[in-house]
N, C-alpha and C positions, 0 to 999 in steps of 0.2 A: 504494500500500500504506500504512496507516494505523499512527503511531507509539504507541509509548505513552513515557510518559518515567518513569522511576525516580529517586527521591531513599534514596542512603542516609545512615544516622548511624551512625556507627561502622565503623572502617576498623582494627580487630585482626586476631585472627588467621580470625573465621571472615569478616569483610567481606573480607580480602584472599583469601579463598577464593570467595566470590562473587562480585566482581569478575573474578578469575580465569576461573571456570566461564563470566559472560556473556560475555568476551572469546571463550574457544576454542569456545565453542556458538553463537555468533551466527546462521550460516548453519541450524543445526541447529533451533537451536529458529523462525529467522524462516519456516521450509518445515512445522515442526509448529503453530506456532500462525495461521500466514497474515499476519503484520503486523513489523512492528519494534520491538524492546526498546530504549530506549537509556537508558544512566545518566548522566544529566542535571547530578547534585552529589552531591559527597562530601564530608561534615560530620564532623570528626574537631577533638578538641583538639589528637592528636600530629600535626602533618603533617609534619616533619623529616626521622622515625624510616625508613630505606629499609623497602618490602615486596617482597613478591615479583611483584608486577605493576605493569606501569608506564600510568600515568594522566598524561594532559594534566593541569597548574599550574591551569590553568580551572575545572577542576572541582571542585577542593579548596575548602574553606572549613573555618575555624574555629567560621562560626555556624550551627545545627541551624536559625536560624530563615530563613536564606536559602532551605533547604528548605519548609521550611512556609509561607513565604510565599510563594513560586513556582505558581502557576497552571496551568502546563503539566504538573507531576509530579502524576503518578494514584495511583500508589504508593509508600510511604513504609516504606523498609525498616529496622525498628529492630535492630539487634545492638551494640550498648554495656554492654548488661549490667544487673545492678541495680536498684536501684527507682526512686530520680531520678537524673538527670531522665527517666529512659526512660520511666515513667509519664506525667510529664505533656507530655513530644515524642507518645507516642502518643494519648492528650486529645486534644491540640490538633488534631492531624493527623483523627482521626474528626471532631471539630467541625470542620474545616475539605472535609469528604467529600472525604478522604482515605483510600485502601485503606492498610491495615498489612499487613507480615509480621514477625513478629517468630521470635527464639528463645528467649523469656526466659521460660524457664519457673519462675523466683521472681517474678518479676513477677506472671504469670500466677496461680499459687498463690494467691497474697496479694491481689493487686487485680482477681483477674478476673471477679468479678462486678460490679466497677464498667465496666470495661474492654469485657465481652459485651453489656452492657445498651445502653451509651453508641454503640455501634458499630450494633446493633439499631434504634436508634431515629434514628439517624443513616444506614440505608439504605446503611453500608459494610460493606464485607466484610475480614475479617481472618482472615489464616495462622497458625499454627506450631506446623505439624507437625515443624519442627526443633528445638523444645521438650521432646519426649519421643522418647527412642530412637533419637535422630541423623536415620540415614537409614531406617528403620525404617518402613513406613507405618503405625504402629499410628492415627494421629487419624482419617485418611480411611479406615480399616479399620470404627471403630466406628460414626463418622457415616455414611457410606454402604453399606461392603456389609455390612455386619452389621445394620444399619438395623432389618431386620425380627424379629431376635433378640431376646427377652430372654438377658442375659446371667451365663448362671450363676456363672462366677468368670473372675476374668486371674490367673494367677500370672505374674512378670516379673522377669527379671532387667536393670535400668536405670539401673547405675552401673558403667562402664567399672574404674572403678580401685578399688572392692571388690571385683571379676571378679576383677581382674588380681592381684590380692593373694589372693585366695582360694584362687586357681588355682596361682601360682606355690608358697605354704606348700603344696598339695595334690601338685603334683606333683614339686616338687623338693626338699622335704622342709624347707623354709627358715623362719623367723622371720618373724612379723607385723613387725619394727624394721627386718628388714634389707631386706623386700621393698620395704615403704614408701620406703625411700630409693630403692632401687632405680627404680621409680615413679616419685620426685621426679628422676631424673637425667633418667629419659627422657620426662617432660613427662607423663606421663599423670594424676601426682597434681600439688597446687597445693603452693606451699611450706606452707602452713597447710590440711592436708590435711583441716580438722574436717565442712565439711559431706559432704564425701563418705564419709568413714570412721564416721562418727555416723551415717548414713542421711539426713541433712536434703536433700541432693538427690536422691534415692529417696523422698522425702516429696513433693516436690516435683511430680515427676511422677507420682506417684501419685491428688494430690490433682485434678490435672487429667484422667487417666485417669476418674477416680471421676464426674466427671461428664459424661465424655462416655457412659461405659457406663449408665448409672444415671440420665441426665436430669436432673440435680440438680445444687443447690449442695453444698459440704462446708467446712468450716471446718479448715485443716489442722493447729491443736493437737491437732483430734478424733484424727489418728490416730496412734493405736501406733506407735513407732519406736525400734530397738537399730541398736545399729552392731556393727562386726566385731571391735573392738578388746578383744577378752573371749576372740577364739579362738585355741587355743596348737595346736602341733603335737600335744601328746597328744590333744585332742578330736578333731582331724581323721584319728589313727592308729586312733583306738577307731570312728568314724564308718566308713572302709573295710573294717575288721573283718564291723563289722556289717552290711556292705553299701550304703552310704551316701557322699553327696559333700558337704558343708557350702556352700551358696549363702545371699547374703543376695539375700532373695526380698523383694518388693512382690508380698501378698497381697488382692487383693478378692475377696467371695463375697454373692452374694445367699443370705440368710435371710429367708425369708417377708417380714414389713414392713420387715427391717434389714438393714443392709447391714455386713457384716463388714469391715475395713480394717486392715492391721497390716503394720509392716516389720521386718525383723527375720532373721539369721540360721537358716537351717533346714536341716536334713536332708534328703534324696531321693535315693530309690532310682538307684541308678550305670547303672541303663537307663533312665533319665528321658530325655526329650530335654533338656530345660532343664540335668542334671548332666552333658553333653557340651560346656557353652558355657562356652567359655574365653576367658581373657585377654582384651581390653578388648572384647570384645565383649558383645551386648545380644541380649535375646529375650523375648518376649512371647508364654504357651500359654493362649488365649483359649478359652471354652468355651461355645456359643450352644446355647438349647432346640433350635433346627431344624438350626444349622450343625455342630453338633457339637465337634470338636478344630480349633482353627485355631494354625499356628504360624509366628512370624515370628521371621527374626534376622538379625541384620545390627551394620554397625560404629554404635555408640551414640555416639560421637563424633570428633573429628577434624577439619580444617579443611574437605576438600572433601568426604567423605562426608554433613556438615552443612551445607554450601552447596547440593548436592545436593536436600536437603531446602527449602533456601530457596527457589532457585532454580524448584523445582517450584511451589511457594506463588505464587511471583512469577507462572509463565505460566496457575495456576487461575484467579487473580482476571483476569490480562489479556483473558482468551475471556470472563471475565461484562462485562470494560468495554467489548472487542469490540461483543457483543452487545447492551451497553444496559442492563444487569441489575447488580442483585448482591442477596447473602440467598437465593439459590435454595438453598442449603444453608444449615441455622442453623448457627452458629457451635460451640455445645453440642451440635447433634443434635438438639434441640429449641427453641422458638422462649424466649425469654428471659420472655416475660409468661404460660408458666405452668410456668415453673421452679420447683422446690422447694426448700427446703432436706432434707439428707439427716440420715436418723438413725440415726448411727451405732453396731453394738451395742458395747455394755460389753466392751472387752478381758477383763475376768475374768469374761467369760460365755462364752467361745469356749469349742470343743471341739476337741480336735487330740492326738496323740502326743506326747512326751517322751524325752527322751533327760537322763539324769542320771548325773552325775560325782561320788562323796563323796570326800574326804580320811579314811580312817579309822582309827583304832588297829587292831593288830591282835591283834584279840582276842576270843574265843568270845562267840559271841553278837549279835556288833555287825551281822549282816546281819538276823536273824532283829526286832531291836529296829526297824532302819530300815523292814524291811519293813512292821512294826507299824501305825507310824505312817504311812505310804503307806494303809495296808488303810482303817484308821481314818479317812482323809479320802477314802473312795471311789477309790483310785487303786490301779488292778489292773496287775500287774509281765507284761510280757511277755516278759521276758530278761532275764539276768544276766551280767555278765563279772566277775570278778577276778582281780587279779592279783597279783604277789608283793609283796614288803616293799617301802619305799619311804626316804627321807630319814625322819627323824624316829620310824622306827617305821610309818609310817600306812601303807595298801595303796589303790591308785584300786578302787573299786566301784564299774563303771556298770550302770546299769538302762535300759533302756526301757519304758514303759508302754504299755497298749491307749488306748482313747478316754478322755479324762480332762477334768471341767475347769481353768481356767486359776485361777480364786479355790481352787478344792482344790488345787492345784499348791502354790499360793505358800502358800497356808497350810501345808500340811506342810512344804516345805523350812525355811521359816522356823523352826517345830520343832527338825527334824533340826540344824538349824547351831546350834541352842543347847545341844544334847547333847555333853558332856565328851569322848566320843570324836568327834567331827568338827574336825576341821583344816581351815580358812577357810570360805570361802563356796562350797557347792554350783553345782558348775556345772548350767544349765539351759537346754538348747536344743531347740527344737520339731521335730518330726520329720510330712513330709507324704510320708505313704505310705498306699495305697488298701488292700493287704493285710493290714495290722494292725490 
């Protein structure tokens, strides 16, 4: 029976997950794939630190390059995180025709159009599907069975600890400050909680998403991104009123030549599938011309749910090294030399529903004035709530709007919040509902 040998970098918490999985799956996976995995070296700076699985003193090392200069390891599994050196460990390892798996979906984001190319033209094959959505199949979802799809939109929920936060102020009636610590106790937020709470890793896998549905390159300042730290428990009160669950969504949508892209807090009807997915978990509601609704969900992160993920990566490419091959699947879905760059539309050219918040005085007149100015930038009101007096005198007045666009949105509020009767800044959050 024919081995293959593995080199990993990085021995945190999801390599000590991996490790783990090859140890109790050995037998399992040696009868599903016909051959032998072994992991040959483990490259880590911490080697001191106890984990949860115990590895032969041999195999440890401190140098990544004991990996890569090794001859016998086929595959070189990055999980270190970051840009360097994980960038240029996985360099190296393709110019040395070496398979990758990686997780590193900033990485990815950011250098992988360097990373796809280099891999392409080097006749290696690379993973990481544990990049977006944990354990989630969404990459091998778009690359092969969707293959034949053009693909209308993904909407996606792909950050654990904006779920988890969203979910908890929604159902337990709590604070954005208090959830967040909350979070921070039990590991699901980081102590510096910004890229997740800003959306930058919702950006992240989005950007990578974007081109495996789309065939394309994307440049990831192109796209739209709000975080959740805007939403109080009154929006999310006035949200279920009106029939609504508050998700921050990763939106794509094909538009004739453009491709729509934007992150961002949004509204959906309380029978949505997607406004059923709670706490740290992940989902992706994909939507192909021929395939129609496709929905996946599952745990978005975690130590073994995302080894899982690796781990699968690991036994694809070993049946292409089994057999002699690799590149029978492009890496993108499509082959790297005639990839495009994507052009993406103008955030203030979307079209989409609205859900708006004023601070108002109270006092005659002041709905009929907002609405004015609504009318006057094409923005037609599909509901109204108000409600009693508030602090200050002011009363909350929310509206929702019918189909609207995004450039007449911001111009009116901007307006509105310069009028003597508004009390701070309007709140503004998009609403994706089919019936409005």
């Amino acid at each position: 029976m024919k081995t293959i040998s593995l080199g990993l970098i990085g021995f945190g918490t999801i390599g000590t997950g991996v490790v783990k999985l090859l140890q109790e799956s050995i037998e399992l996976i040696r009868k599903r794939l016909g051959a032998n995995i072994i992991l040959k070296k483990i490259a880590d700076l911490d080697i001191t630190t106890p984990r949860q699985v115990t590895v032969e003193n041999s195999l440890i090392t401190i140098d990544a390059n004991d990996i890569l200069d090794d001859h016998e390891i086929s595959i070189v599994i990055e999980l270190i995180g970051g840009y360097e050196p994980a960038r240029s460990f996985i360099l190296e390892a393709i110019r040395r025709k070496k398979h990758v798996v990686t997780a590193n979906k900033a990485l990815l984001a950011t250098y992988g159009n360097e990373i796809f190319k280099a891999a392409e033209e080097n006749g290696i094959d690379i993973g990481f599907e544990a990049s977006v959505g944990g354990i989630i199949p969404i990459i091998k979802t778009l690359k092969e069975s969707l293959v034949a799809n053009r693909i209308k939109s993904i909407f996606g929920i792909i950050n654990g600890t904006s779920n988890y936060i969203l979910s908890k102020m929604t159902d337990e009636g709590k604070s954005f400050e208090s959830v967040l610590k909350e979070a921070q106790k039990l590991g699901f937020a980081e102590a510096d909680p910004t890229f997740d709470i800003e959306g930058v890793d919702t950006a992240h896998k989005l950007a990578i998403i974007l081109s495996l549905a789309y065939g394309k390159k994307v440049k990831l300042e192109d796209i739209h991104r709000e975080g959740i730290t805007g939403i109080s428990q009154r929006d999310i009160e006035f949200a279920r009123e009106l029939g609504y669950r508050i998700k921050l969504l990763a939106i794509a949508t094909q538009r004739e030549d453009y491709i729509e892209a934007r992150i961002h807090p949004t509204m959906i009807p309380l029978n949505h599938l997607l406004a059923n997915v709670n706490g740290n978990f992940n989902a992706f509601h994909v939507v192909g011309d021929a395939a129609g609704s496709v929905f996946l969900y599952g745990q978005g992160a975690g130590m073994m749910p995302t080894a899982s993920a690796v781990v699968g990566d690991i036994v694809d490419i070993s049946r292409n090294v089994l057999m002699g091959i690799s590149g029978r699947v492009p890496a993108r879905s499509i082959r790297e030399y005639v990839i495009n760059d994507i052009e993406l539309m103008s955030f203030n050219d979307i079209v989409t529903n609205y859900y708006f918040r004023f601070a108002a005085l109270d006092r005659p007149g002041v709905l009929s004035r907002i609405a004015g100015i609504l009318g006057e930038n094409n923005i037609s009101i599909a509901a109204v709530i108000q409600k009693g007096r508030q602090k200050a005198g002011t009363v909350p007045i929310v509206m929702t709007t019918h189909k609207s666009k995004e450039n007449d949105v911001q111009k009116a509020i901007r307006e509105i919040d310069r009028m003597e009767i508004i009390h701070g800044k309007t709140v503004v959050i998009r609403i994706e509902d089919e019936k409005l």
